[in-house]
N, C-alpha and C positions, 0 to 999 in steps of 0.2 A: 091728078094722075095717081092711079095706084100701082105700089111697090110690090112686089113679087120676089119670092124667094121658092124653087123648086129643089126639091130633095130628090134623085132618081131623072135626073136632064136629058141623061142619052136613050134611055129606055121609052117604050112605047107612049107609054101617058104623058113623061116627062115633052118628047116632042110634040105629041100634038098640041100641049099646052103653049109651047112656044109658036104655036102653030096660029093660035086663038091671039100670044101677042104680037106677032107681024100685022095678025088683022085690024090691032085695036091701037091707034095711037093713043090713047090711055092709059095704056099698060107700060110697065118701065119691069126691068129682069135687073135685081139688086144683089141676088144668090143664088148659085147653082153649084148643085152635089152632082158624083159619078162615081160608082163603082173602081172600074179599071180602065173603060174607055175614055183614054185623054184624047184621042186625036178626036172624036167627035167632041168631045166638050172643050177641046181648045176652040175648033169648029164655034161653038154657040157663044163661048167668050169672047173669041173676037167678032163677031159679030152683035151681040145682046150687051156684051161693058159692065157684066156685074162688077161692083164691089170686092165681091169673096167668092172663091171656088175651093170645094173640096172634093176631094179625093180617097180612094180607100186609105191605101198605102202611102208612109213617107215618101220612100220608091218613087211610086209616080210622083209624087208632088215637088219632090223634086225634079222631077224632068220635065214636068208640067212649066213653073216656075222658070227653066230654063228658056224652053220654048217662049214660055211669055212675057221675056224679061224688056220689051218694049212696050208694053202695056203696064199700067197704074192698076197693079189688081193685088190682093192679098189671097196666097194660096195655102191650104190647111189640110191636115188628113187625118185618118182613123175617126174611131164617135166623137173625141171633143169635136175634129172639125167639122161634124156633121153635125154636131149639136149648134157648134157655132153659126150656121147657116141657118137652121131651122128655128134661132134666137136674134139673130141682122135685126137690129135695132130699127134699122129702114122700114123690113118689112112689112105691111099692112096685112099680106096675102100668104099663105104657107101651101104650097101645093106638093104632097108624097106620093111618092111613084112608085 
């Protein structure tokens, strides 16, 4: 199975690529970044079970965090957390959107 980590999830690229892994039971979604839209990337975390999601802002990430405080997910924001997505030690695959 390959691991995947998308930078850019809610954005056009970023969905089709989730699009490619609905189609592929080989594919596993280990990290996903977002801008500002949480309600869509809450959307693909509960659905997909990364590992790690970032976000631009603390801000959101804290109400990200909130929202998904029944899921086992670790939430991060600003470049570190998007560095730290784009470095998911799981990773195999990095896809930037």
């Amino acid at each position: 199975m390959k691991k995947i980590a998308i930078l850019g999830s809610t954005g056009s690229i970023g969905t089709q690529t989730l699009d490619v892994v609905r189609a592929n039971d080989d594919l596993e979604i280990v990290g996903l970044s977002a801008g500002n839209n949480i309600d869509k990337l809450e959307e693909q975390i509960r659905e997909f079970h990364p590992v790690l999601a970032s976000v631009q802002s603390e801000e959101k990430a804290a109400d990200l965090r909130q929202r998904l405080r029944d899921m086992d997910i670790k939430i991060v924001s600003g470049m570190d957390g998007l560095i730290e997505v784009a470095t998911e030690p799981q990773a195999e695959i990095l896809v930037t959107a």
